[in-house]
N, C-alpha and C positions, 0 to 999 in steps of 0.2 A: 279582294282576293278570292274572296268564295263564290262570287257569279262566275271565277276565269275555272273555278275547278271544276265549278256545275260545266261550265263547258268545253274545258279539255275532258272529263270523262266520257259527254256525251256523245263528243264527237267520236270519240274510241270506241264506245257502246255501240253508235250505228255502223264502224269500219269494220265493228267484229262483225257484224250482223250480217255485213253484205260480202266479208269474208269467209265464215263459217264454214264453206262449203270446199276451201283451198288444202292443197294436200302438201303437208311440208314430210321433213323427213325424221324417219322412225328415233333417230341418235338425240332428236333432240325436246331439251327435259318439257316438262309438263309447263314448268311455271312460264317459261319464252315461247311454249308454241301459239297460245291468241298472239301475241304479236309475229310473228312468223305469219300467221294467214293474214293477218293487215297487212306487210309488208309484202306481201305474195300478190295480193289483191292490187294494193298501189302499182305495183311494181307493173305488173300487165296491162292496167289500163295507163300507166303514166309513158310506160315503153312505147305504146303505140300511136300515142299522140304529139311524145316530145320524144324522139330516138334519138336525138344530140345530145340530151340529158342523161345519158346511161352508151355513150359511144367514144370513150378516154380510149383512143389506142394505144397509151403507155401501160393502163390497168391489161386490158387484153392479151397484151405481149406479156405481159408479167404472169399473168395466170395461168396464156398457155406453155408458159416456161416450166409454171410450178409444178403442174400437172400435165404432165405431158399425156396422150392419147385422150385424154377425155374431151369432149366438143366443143366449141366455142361458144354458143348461145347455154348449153346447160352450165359453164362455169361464169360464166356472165351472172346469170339469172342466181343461184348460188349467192356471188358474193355479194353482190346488189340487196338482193332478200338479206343477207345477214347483219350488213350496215344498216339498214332499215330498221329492220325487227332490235338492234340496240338504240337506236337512237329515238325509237318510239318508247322502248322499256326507260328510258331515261326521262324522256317528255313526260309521261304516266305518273311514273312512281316519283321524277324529283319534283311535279306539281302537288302532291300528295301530300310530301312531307311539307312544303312552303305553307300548303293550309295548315299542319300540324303545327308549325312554327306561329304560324297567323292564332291559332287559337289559344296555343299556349301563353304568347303573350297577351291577349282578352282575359284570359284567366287571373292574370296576378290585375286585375281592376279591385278595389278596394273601394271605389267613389259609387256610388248609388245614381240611379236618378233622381232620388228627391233630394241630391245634394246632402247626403247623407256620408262619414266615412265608417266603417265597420273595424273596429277594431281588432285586435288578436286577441286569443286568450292569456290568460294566465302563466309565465314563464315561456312565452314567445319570445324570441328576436325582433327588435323595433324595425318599422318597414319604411324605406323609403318612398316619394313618389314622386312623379312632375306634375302640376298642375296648370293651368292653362287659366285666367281670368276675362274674360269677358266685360268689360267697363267701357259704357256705351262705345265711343269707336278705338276706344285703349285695350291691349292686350298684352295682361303681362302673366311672367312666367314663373312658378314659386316651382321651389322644392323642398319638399316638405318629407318629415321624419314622425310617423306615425306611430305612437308609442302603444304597448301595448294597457289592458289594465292593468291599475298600478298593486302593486304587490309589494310588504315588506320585507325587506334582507339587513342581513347583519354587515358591518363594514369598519375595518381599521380607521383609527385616525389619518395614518399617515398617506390614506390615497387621499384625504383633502390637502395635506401638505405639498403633496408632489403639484396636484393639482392646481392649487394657489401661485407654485413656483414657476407655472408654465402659462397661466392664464391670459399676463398683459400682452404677451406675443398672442395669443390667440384671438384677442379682440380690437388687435390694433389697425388691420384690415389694408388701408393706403398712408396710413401717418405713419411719420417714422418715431412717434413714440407718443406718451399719453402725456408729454408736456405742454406738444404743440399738435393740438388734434384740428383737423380743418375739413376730414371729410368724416363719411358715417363711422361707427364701429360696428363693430362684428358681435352682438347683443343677442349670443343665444342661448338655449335651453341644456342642451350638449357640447362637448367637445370633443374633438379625437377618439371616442372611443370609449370617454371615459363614461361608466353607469353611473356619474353625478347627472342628478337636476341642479339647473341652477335658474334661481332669479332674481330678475334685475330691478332696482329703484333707485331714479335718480331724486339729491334734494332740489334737483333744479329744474324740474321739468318742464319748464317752458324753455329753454335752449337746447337739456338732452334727454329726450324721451328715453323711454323705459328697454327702447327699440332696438339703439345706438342712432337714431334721427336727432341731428344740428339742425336749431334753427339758425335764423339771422340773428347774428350779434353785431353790433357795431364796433366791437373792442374786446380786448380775451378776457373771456370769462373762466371763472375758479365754481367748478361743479367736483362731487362725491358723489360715485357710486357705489352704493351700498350692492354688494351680492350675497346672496343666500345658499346656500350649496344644501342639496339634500340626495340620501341615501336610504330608502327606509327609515328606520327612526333616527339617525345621526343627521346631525343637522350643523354648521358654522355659517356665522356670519362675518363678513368683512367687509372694510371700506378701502377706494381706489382713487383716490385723487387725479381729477382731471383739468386741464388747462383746455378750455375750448375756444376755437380762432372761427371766423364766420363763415360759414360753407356757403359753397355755390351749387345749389341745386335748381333742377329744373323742377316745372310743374309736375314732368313725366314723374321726373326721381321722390316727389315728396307724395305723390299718390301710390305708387311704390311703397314707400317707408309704412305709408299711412296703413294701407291694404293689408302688409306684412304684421303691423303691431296687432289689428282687429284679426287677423289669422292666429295670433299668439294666445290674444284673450281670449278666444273662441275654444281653442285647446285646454287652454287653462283652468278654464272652468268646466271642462268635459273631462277629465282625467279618471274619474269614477264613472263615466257612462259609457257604456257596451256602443254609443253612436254618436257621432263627433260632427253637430250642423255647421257647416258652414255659412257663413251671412250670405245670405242673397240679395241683401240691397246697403246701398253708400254712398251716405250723401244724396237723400233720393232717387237714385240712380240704381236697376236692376243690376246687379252681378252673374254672371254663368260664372258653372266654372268645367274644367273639363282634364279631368287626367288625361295628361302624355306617356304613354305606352313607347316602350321603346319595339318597332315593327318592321322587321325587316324581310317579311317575307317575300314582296316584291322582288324587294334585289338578288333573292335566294331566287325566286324564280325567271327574274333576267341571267341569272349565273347556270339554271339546269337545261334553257333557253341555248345557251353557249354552249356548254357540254354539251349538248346533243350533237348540234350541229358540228363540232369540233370533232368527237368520236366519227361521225361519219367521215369526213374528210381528210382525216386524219389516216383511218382505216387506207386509203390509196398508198401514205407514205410506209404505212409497216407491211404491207404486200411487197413496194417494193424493197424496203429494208432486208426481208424475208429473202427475195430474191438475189439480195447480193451477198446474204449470209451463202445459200445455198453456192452462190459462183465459186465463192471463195474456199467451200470446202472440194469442190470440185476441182480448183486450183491445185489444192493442197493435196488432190488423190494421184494429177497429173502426172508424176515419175512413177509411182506404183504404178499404174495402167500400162504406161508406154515401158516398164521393165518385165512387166508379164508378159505381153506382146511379143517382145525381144525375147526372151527366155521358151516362148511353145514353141515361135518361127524358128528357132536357132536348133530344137530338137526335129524339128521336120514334120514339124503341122503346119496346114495352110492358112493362111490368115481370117479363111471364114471359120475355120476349124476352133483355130488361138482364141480369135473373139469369141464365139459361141462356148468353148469352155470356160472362160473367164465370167462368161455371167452367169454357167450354169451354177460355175463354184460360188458365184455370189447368190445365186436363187436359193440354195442349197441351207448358205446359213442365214438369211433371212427368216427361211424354215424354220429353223433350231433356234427364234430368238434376238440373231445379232442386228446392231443398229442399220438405219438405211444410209448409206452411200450414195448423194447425187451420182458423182461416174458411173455408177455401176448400175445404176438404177435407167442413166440413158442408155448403155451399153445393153441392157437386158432388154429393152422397150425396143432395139433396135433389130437384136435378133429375133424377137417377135416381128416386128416388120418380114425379115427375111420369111421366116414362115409361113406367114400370110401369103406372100408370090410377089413382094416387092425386090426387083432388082438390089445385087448386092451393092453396085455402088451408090444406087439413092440411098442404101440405109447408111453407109457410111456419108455421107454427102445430108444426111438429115442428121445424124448423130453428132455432127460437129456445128451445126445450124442452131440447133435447140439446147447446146451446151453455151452457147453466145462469147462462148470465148477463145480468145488466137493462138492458143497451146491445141485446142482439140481440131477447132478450124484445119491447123496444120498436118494434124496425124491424119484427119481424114484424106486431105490431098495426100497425104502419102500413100495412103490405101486404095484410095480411088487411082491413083497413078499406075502402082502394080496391077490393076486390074487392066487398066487399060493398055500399056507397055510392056509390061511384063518389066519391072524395075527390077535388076540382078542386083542391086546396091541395097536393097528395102532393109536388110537385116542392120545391114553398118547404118546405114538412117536413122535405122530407131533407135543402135543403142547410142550413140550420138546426141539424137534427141532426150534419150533417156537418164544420160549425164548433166547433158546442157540443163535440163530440169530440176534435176537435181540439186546442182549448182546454184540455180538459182534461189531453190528452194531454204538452200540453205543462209543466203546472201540476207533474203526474205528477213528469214527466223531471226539473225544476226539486226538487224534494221529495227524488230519487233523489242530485243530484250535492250537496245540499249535507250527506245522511246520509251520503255516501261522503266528504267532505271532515272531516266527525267524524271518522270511522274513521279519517283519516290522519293525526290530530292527535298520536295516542299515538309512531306510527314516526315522525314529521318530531321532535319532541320528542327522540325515542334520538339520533335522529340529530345532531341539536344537541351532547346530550351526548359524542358522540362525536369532531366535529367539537373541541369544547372543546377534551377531553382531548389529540386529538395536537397542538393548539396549545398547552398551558399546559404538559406535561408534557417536553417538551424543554426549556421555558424555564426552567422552575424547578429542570430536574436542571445546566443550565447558570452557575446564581448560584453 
């Protein structure tokens, strides 16, 4: 993990370096601008080599919807740069943290190289570990509970009695009980939770080791386990009678067993030392051993690998989301527009007049504050066209173009019509249209509350249930 972060930064180190020199824009904060000029950088040499790679004409339509008069290569380049520059901030910083995650867990290592374990101090929390053995071509896998130094405390009787009472279920492992035992048991130092030590001696230990390891028996045998419970100074002992049946185990499972008891004794006799050796040889045979770390930064870093890529591509779908938010409020301004229209024409202004007051009064409190209005914002972009020396019917004929939708489509052919005919009907047309809008408008609204009334049918429903229950559930604990 640490050679990929030596070189995802480096690679970033030299993109800034050959960036350096790229001019992004003033709005934006200090911590995203290096990537901003990486993104800038890519962005020019990758445009000029691969222009298919940056030529979505659904992205383009969409952009220059969003923003209308600005150019088509400067909002290109724009949103290009800005998907970039996140999806680089994300490649960066989530490799970053994957090596933070990567180190963090090297940190909780406890195992030495000299095969050494390190204890905790004094009123630590006991530590768990995985350890990993190496036995020539055998590898097996312990988990181990690394106790700190031992320390004494004061302790009731009665947490040995609890404990007594729950024991046989804790060491009964795959038998269904301690009359007819036929595989290992469960022979350890701890339980559940409980701050007992315990230990174990059998009087039988050539059938059951001190472990919970059966040997072969031919016929069931009658063994006692003696257990020793300790506390700081409190100390019980008891006996467990056991019925043992002949186990089946393999060579794997009894060098297992074996490994695990010389892992016990090892501890055992280490309890008072600050350093805990593990055996390195068995049965003439070298031992490694190797803690298991639980390390997931890989996956973290296949996961911020995703997220990048996914923030960029994704970015396409909230442009266009964006833009059907905006259709839709455009939709929703449709009767107001076409009842102002109707309302200047019907006082005896002319239609270039009506339009151009209606954006002026919208330019007016844009000024003073108020929110922006898709319609009126294409309306006001239009009568800047007119200004400029654009014929008045392209501006109508562009204004109903770049609103993309068949309500404004239509106003413009009414406009454009009058100009060209001279329509003596324009006034009845709009307010017509300005009902019909209306109308619809409100059909709409009606459609909206009563899909919103579904949606509430599931919560009012929970709710019910809920209601029920603190009614019925006092009454019935009260019979």
């Amino acid at each position: 993990m640490y050679w990929m972060v030596v070189v995802v930064v480096g690679i970033f180190c030299v993109l800034l370096y050959l960036g350096r020199k790229e001019k992004v824009g003033e709005n934006i904060s200090a911590l995203l601008t290096p990537f901003y000029k990486i993104a800038m950088y890519l962005y020019k040499r990758s445009s000029c080599r691969l222009p298919r790679l940056f030529s979505a004409s659904v992205v383009e339509n969409d952009l220059q919807q969003l923003c209308p008069g600005e150019t088509k290569e400067c909002l290109k380049t724009g949103y290009y740069v800005k998907k970039g520059a996140v999806s680089l901030a994300i490649v960066l910083l989530g490799t970053l943290f994957c090596a933070a995650v990567k180190y963090s867990s090297q940190s909780g290592r406890v195992l030495g190289e000299s095969g050494k374990i390190v204890r905790g101090e004094y009123g630590e929390e006991a530590e768990e570990i995985d350890l990993l053995a190496e036995y020539g071509k055998n590898r097996f896998r312990f988990r181990l509970q690394v106790e700190p130094l031992l320390l004494a405390q004061d302790q009731a009787e009665a947490l040995f009695d609890d404990f007594l009472e729950r024991l046989p279920r804790y060491i009964l492992g795959e038998n269904r009980d301690l009359r007819n035992v036929s595989s290992a048991l469960i022979l350890e130092e701890k339980y559940d939770g409980f701050p007992i030590y315990v230990e174990w001696e059998s009087d039988r230990p050539d059938i059951l080791g001190q472990e919970g390891f059966i040997a072969s028996v031919g016929q069931p045998e009658e063994a006692v386990l003696r257990v020793r419970l300790s506390y700081g100074r409190y100390y019980r002992t008891e006996e467990i009678p056991v019925t043992l049946v002949p186990p089946l185990l393999t060579e794997e499972e009894r060098l297992y067993a074996e490994l695990q008891e010389a892992l016990r004794d090892a501890q055992d006799s280490s309890l008072e030392q600050a350093e805990w050796a593990l055996p390195v040889e068995w049965r003439g045979k070298a031992v490694g051993w190797k803690q298991e770390v639980e390390d997931d930064s890989m996956l973290l870093w296949a996961a911020v690998m995703t997220a990048a890529a996914a923030a960029y591509f994704i970015a396409d779908k909230d442009l266009h989301k964006r833009l059907e938010k905006r259709k839709e409020c455009a939709r929703r301004e449709y009767p107001e527009v076409v009842h102002k229209l109707a309302l200047f024409i019907g006082a005896g202004m002319t239609v270039r007049g009506a339009f151009q007051k209606i954006a002026g009064d919208y330019e007016v409190r844009r000024q003073n504050g108020s929110r922006a209005s898709p319609a009126y914002e294409e309306m006001l972009y239009a009568c800047r066209e007119l200004r400029s020396g654009v014929s008045e019917g392209a501006s109508y004929e562009h204004f109903g173009r770049r609103t993309g939708l068949q309500e404004y489509i239509r106003l413009s052919a009414l406009l454009m019509q009058n100009l060209k005919k001279g329509n003596k009907a324009l006034l009845e047309r709009l307010r017509d249209e300005a009902d019909k809008a209306a109308t619809e408008q409100l059909q709409q609204g009606k459609k909206l509350g009563e899909a919103a009334g579904t949606k509430l049918l599931v919560p009012m429903v929970l709710m019910l249930a809920v209601v029920m229950a603190v009614i019925m559930i006092p009454a019935f604990s009260n019979m």
